[in-house]
N, C-alpha and C positions, 0 to 999 in steps of 0.2 A: 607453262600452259595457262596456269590462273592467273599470269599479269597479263598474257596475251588477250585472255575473252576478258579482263575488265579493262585495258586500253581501247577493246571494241566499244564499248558503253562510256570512254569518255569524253566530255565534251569537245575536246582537240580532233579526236576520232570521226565523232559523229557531224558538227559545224562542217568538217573538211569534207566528209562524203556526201550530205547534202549540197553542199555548193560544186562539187564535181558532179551533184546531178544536174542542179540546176543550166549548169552549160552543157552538159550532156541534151536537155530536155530543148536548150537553145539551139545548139547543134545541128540535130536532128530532126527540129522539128516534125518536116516533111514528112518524115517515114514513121513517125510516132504518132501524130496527132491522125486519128480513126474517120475524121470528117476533113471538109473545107470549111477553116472557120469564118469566112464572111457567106458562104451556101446559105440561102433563108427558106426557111420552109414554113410559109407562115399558118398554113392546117396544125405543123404540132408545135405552134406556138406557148412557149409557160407550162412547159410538160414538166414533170419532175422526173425525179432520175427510176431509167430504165435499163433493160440491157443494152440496148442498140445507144441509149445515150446517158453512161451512170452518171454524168452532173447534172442531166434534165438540158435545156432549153432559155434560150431569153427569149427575149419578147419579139423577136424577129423571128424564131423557130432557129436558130444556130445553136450548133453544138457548145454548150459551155467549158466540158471539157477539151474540146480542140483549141477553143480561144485562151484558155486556160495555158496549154503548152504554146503555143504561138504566142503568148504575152509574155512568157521566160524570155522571149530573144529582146523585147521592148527593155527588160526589167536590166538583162545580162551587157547588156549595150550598153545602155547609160551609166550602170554600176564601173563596167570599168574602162569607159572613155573618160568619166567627170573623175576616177581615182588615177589615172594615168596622169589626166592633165595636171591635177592639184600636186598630183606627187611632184613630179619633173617642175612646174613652175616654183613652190614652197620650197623643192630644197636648194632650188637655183637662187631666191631671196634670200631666203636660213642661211646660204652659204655668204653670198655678199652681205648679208646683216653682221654675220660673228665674226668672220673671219676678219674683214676689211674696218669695222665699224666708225666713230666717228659720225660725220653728220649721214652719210650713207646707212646705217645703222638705224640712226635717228629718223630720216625721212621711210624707210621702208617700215620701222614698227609704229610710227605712228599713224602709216596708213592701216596697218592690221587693228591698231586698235581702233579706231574708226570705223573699219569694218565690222571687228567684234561688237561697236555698240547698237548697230541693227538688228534683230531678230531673223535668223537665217533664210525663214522660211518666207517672209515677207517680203524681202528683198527679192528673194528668187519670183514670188507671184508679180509684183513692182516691173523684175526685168522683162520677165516673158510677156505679161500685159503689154508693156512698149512694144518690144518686138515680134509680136506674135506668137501665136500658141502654134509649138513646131518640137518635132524630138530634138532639131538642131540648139535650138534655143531653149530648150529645157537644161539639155548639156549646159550649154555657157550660162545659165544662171545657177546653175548648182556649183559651176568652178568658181562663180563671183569670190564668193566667202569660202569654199571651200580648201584653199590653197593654205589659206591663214595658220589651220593648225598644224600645215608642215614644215611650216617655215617659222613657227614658235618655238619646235620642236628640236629642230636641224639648230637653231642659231643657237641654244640651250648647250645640246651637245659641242657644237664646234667651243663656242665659249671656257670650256670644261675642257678642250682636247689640243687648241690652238699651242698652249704652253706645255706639252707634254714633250718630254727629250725625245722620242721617238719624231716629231714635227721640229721643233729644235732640230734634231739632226738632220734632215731631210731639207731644212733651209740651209742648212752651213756646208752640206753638200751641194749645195745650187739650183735644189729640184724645184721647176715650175710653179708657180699656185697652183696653175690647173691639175697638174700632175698629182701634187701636193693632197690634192683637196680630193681627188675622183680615187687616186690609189692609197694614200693613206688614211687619212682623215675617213670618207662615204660607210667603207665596208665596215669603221667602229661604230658608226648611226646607224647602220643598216635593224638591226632589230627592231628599234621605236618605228620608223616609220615603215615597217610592216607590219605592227599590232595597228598602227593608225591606219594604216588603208585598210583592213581588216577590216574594221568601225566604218569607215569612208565607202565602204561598198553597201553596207546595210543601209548608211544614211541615204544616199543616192538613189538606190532602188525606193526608200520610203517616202524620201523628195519627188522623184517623180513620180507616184503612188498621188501620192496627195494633190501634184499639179493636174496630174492628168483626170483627177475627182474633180478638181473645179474645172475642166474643159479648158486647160490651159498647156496640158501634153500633147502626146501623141492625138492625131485626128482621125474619124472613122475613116474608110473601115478598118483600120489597124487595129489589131486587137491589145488590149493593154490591162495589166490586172485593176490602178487607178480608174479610170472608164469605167470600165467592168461594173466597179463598186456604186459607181454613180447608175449608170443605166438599172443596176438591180434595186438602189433605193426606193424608187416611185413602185417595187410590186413586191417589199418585206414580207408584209403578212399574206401576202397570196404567192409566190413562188422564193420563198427565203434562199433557195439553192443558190440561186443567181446574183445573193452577194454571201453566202457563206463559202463557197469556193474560192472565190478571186480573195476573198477575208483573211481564209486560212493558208492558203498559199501567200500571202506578203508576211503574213504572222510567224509562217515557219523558217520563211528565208529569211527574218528579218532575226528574228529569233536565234537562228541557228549561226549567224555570222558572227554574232555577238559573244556567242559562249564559245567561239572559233576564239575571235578576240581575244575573248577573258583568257583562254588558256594559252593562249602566242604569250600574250603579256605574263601570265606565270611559267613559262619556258624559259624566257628569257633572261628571267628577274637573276639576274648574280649574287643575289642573298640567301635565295629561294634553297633550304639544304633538302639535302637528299637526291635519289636518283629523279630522270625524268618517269 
């Protein structure tokens, strides 16, 4: 009973059941969110929190709190369309980098490192500026660079797995690459790159967090926690609610995926003694 209520309080525990709210809260919105978050009511415009509305008001009279849950499905979308894509393209490179190597090898990590030498976040402002400010195009400038540390990852592993007699044998029986690589080989990497999408979801919700503050995300009226932050800037000291809400909510999701992370990563660590 006393490992059960302290696995409740551990961060594996807790990371995991915020982020089942968070899609919950995506989900649902509809039936959760108490108003219509683009509805303006501009008489109780910069109201602070009441009962009819406990996050108060922006500056158009909209429910903060409604836009608040209607900005989960903004944050939940992007977090795992840009860790889908990065995943599946990174371990499809990872794989023809280690497996195959040669100049193959050679030409694919020297475009990662190339990529590594840009500052992530720059690139991504750089892409969507070209291409317009669009949630389509937020995705594909968070996968630009994103991809990279799964396929540093995967190439790492295969590297380390390629000459293991288990793979030896599975050549000298005549098994496929592909076969080789998707049934033997994947399911032994499988643990790092789900500590790294783990990571890869917080980054992505913060990536687009950050685009959509500089007016290069999601566009009104979509609600989006980023926005959010921006539209409550210009009225801090006279209605603070209107960026401590959309604040604390990136801060917890961001937060909580992380200490998901940390604890995936000491799950899985093979060193790691003792029970889980």
């Amino acid at each position: 009973m006393s490992r059960f209520v302290t696995s409740m309080f551990s961060p594996l525990f807790g990371g995991a059941l915020i982020l089942i709210g968070l899609v919950g809260l995506a989900l649902f919105a509809p039936w959760l969110a108490p108003h219509d978050p683009s509805e303006i009511h501009l008489e109780a415009k910069l109201m602070g929190p009441t009962q009819e509305n406990p996050f108060g008001t922006d500056a158009l009279g909209r429910d903060v709190q409604s836009r608040i849950i209607y900005g989960a499905r903004v944050s939940v979308l992007v977090g795992f369309s840009t860790v889908s894509i990065c995943f599946v393209v990174g371990t499809l490179m990872g794989f023809l980098a280690g497996y195959y190597g040669g100049l193959l090898d050679e030409a694919i990590m020297r475009g990662v490192d190339i990529l590594l030498a840009f500052p992530g976040i720059l690139l991504a402002i750089a892409f969507t500026a070209i291409l317009g400010p669009s949630l389509r195009n937020v995705i594909l400038a968070l996968c630009v660079m994103g991809w990279v540390g799964y396929a540093r990852i995967v190439r790492a592993q295969v590297l380390a797995l390629r000459e293991s007699e288990f793979v030896l044998a599975a050549r000298a029986l005549g098994v496929r690459d592909s076969r080789l690589l998707l049934r033997h080989i994947f399911p032994n990497i499988l643990a790092p790159l789900i500590v790294e999408a783990t990571f890869g979801i917080a980054g992505a919700i913060l990536g687009e967090a950050g685009l959509s503050f500089l007016g290069l995300g999601t566009q009104p009226p979509i609600p989006s926690w980023g926005s959010m932050l921006n539209e409550g800037r210009q009225f801090l000291f006279v209605s603070p609610h209107m960026t401590l809400a959309p604040g604390i909510a990136i801060m917890t999701v961001v937060l909580a995926l992380n200490l998901l992370g940390d604890a995936l990563r000491d799950r899985f660590d093979v060193r790691r003694e003792g029970p889980w």
